[in-house]
Every structure is written in structure tokens, then in C-alpha cells.
C-alpha positions in Angstrom: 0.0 0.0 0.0 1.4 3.4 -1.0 0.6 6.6 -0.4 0.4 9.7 -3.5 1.6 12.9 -2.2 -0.1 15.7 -3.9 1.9 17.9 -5.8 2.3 21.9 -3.7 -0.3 23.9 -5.3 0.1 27.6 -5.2 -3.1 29.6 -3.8 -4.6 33.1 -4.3 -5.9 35.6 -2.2 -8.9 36.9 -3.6 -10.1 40.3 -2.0 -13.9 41.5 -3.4 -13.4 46.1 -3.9 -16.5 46.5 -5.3 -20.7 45.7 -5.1 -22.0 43.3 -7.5 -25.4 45.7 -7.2 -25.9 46.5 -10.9 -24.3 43.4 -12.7 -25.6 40.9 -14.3 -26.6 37.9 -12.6 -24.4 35.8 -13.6 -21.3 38.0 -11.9 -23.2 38.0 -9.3 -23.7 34.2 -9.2 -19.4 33.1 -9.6 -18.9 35.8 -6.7 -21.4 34.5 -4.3 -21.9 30.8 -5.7 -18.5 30.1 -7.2 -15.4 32.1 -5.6 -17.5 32.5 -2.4 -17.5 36.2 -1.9 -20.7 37.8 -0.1 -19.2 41.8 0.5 -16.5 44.2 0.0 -13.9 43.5 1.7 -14.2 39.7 2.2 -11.8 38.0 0.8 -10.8 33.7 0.0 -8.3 31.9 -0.6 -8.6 29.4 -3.6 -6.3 27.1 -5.5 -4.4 28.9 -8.7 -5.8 26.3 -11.2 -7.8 27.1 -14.6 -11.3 26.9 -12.8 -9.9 29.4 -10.6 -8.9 31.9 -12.8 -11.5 31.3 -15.3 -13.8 32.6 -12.5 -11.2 35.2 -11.6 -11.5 36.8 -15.5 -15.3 37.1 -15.0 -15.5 39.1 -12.3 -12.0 40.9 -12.7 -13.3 44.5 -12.4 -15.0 43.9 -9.0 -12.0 41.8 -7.5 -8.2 41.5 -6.5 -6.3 39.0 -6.8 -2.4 38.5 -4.8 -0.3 35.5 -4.1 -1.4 34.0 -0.8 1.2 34.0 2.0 1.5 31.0 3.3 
């Protein structure tokens, strides 16, 4: 029996600086359904993978996005 080590992933801070009042709903849906954001100033930290940034390029004009500090 062997164990798989997963390969270190690097993460992103994502920090909401602006409403989502006035977008569409879908912006509105990858903030609160998909990257998890509810106001301004919240703020996750996700995986930096393609689903991530995908999301990321969708709502780029209401969020910010830095390396996480570990």
C-alpha cells in the first residue's frame, strides 16, 4: 500500500473592492456561488488552477487578486 503525495499547489488571495449591485446575474452568481464572496472587503483563498482563474477573468473589475502568504 502506497501513499500519493499531492503535488504543492500555489493559492490566491482573492479580496472582493467593489458591489456586484448593478451586474448581471451571472457576476453575481461566480462571486457569491462560485469564488464565495458575499461583500467588500471579504476575501478567499482558492487554488491557482484554470477553474480558478476562469472565474477570476469574469468578475475581474470587482476583485483583486495576490499570491497567498502561506
Amino acid at each position: 500500500m502506497t501513499t500519493r503525495k499531492k503535488a504543492v499547489q500555489a493559492k490566491l488571495r482573492i479580496i472582493q473592492i467593489a458591489s456586484g449591485i448593478g451586474n448581471q446575474e451571472r457576476i453575481k452568481r461566480v462571486l457569491r456561488d462560485g469564488l464565495g464572496l458575499r461583500r467588500i472587503g471579504s476575501s478567499v483563498v482558492l487554488p491557482d488552477n484554470g477553474y480558478t482563474r476562469g472565474m477570476i477573468a469574469k468578475v475581474a473589475h470587482i476583485v483583486r487578486v495576490e499570491p497567498a502568504q502561506e
